[in-house]
C-alpha positions, 0 to 999 in steps of 0.5 A, spaced: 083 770 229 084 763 227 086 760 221 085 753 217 093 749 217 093 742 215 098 737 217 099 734 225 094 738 228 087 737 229 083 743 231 076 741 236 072 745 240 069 743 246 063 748 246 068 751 244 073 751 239 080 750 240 087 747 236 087 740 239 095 739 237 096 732 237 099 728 231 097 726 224 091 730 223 088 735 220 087 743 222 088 748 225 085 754 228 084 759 233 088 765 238 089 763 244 095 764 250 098 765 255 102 760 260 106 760 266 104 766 270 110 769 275 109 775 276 115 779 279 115 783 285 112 790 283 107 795 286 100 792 285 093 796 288 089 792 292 083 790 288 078 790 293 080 798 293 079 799 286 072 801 284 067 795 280 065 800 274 065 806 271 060 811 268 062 812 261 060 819 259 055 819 251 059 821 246 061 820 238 068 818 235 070 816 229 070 808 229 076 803 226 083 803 224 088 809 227 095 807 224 097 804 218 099 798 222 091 797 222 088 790 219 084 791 212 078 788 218 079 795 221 077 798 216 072 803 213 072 809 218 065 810 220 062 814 225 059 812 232 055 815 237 054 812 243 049 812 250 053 813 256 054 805 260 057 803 265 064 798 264 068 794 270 075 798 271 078 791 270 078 784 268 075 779 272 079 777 277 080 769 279 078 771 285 070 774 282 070 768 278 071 763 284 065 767 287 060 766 281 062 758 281 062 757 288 054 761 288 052 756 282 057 750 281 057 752 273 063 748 270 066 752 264 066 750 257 074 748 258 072 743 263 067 740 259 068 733 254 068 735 247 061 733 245 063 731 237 056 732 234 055 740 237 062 741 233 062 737 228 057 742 225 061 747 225 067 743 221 068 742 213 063 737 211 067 730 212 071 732 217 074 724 221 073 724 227 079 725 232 081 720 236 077 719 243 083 721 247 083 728 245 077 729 245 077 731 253 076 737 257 082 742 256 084 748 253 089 751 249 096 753 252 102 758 250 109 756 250 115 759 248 118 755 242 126 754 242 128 759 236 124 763 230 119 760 227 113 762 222 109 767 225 103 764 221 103 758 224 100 758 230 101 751 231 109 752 234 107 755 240 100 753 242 099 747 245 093 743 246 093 742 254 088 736 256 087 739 264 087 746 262 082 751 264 081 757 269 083 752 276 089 750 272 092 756 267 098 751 265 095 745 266 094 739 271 099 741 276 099 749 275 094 753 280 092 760 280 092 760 288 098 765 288 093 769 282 088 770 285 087 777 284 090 776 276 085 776 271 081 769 270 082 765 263 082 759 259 074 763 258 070 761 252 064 767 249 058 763 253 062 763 260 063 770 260 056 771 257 053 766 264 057 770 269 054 777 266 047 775 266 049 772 274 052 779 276 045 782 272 050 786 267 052 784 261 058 784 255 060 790 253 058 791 245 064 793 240 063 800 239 062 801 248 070 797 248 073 801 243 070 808 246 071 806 253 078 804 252 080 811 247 080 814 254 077 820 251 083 822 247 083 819 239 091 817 241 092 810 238 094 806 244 090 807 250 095 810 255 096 816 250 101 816 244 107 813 246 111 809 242 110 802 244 118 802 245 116 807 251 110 803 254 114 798 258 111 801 264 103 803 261 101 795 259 102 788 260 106 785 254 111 782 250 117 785 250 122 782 246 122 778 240 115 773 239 115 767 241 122 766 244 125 770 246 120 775 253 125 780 256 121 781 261 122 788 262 115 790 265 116 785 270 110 779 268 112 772 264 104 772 264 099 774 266 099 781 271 095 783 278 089 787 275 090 794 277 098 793 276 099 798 270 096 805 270 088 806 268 087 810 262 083 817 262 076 814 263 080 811 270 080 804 267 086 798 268 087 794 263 084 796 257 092 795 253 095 788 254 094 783 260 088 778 257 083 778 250 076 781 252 070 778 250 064 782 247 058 781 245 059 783 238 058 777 232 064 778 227 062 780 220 068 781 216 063 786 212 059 789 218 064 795 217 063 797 211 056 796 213 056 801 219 060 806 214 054 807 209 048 808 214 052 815 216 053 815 224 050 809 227 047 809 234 049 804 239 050 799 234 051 791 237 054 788 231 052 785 225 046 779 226 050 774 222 058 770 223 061 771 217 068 770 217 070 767 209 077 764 212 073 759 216 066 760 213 063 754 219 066 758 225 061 762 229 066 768 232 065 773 237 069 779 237 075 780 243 079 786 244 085 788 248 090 783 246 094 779 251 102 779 255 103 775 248 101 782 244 108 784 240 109 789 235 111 784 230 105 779 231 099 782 233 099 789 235 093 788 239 094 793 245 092 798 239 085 802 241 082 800 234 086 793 233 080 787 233 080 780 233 075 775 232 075 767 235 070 761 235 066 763 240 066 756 244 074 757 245 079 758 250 085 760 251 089 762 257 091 769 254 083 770 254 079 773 259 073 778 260 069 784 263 063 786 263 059 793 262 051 794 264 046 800 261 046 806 266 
């Protein structure tokens, strides 16, 4: 989800859209998040004793919003069936990553430079071109404000970090060495895509994300229906009030070692908070309503179209699970149903991914 605002900010993408903060200029956009990752000592599970996937039994459900906190872009209701497919238990690992760069010397879209002539093209024509000094490889970085503020600008806790990106999720100085087994951000819809094809699987479509993270159940969170207030113990998030005040109950300011919550009922981790996940679906605010009139819909993979009127030269993906930063007054994005979508060249150190390969 991103948003246009003008004043002090400049929204740029390097192959990936991302809010560039910076003063007197134009725009905004984009979600993003996530910050200085301390954890606090809690009982994790050894990563390397996690099985890699799950085999996801076939079944039909009832797609979309479960609750009357739903989006209008969680609606119609539509019926899905879906074929059985395999998802990772967990989000991909720092430590994974590392292998897939190590094995292939890929650089991410975060540690590009923005090239001005790919982005420009998904700007409003006659958009000026920002100054060169912000247009250098970075990535959006969360930080707390120091009260309350408009929960609608996003601008007062997302700070464009030149030196930001999965090697450093806080920027230059920062390091993921004591993160290792953490999920990797700061990932853009193409890195995510470029890893699955190297580990021969591919992105989970929307339809296999929300199935997988029902757990089996029609309940609205995926560890069951417990009020968020009881769920201190079930997934990563934000406790307290956003975007100033983390009380820290669940024992992570950021991001959490995989595998630190209890898994769901199909044995997945993860699938309520800690990172954003990526699928393959393009966002189309029309392609529920779309699936709705087609009556059940078999293994449907999104619409063949980017359709977001807000920012209409946006070409967004879906991403699912909400983040650490999810709260019950912003964003809700541990719900099942909750979606969201985002450039698909951006970002952000609340975001990561996993993948999913056909059985």
């Amino acid at each position: 989800m991103s948003r246009y605002k003008i004043f002090n900010i400049v929204l740029i993408s390097l192959n990936m859209k991302r809010i560039v903060m910076i003063s007197s200029w134009l725009m905004v956009l984009s979600i993003a998040t996530q910050n200085c990752q301390q954890q606090a000592k809690k009982k994790t599970w050894n990563t390397d004793s996690l099985p890699k996937m799950k085999l996801i039994p076939g079944g039909s459900f009832t797609m979309g919003g479960r609750s009357d906190q739903a989006y209008a872009d969680e609606f119609p209701q539509h019926r899905v069936l879906v074929d059985p497919f395999y998802i990772d238990t967990h989000e991909v690992t720092n430590a994974e990553f590392d292998e897939f760069i190590k094995a292939t010397g890929y650089l991410t879209v975060a540690e590009k430079d923005i090239d001005w002539e790919e982005i420009k093209m998904q700007l409003p024509k006659g958009t000026p071109k920002p100054p060169d000094e912000v247009m250098k490889a970075g990535s959006l970085v969360f930080k707390e404000t120091s009260g309350p503020v408009d929960l609608m600008d996003y601008s007062q806790w997302w700070h464009w970090t030149i030196g930001a990106h999965w090697r450093q999720p806080e920027g230059p100085g920062s390091s993921i060495e004591d993160r290792m087994d953490h999920p990797v951000v700061h990932i853009a819809y193409e890195d995510a895509l470029i890893y699955a094809q190297w580990m021969g699987k591919r992105l989970p479509t929307e339809a296999e994300w929300e199935w997988a993270a029902s757990g089996g159940t029609i309940d609205k969170y995926p560890w069951g229906d417990d009020p968020i207030e009881d769920a201190i113990d079930k997934a990563n998030f934000w406790q307290g009030i956003f975007p100033y005040k983390n009380l820290l109950q669940d024992g992570h300011k950021g991001t959490a070692p995989v595998g630190s919550f209890p898994s769901n009922g199909y044995g997945l981790f993860d699938m309520a908070g800690n990172v954003w996940e990526w699928c393959q679906d393009k966002y189309d605010v029309e392609s529920y309503a779309i699936d709705k009139n087609k009556g059940l819909v078999k293994n449907p993979d999104g619409s063949n179209r980017y359709n977001d009127p807000r920012e209409p030269y946006s070409q967004k993906h879906i991403i699912r699970g909400g983040s650490f930063l999810c709260n019950e007054s912003y964003c809700s994005g541990y719900r099942v149903s909750r979606r969201m979508s985002t450039s698909k060249d951006s970002g952000s150190n609340h975001k990561g991914f996993r993948c999913a390969r056909d059985y």
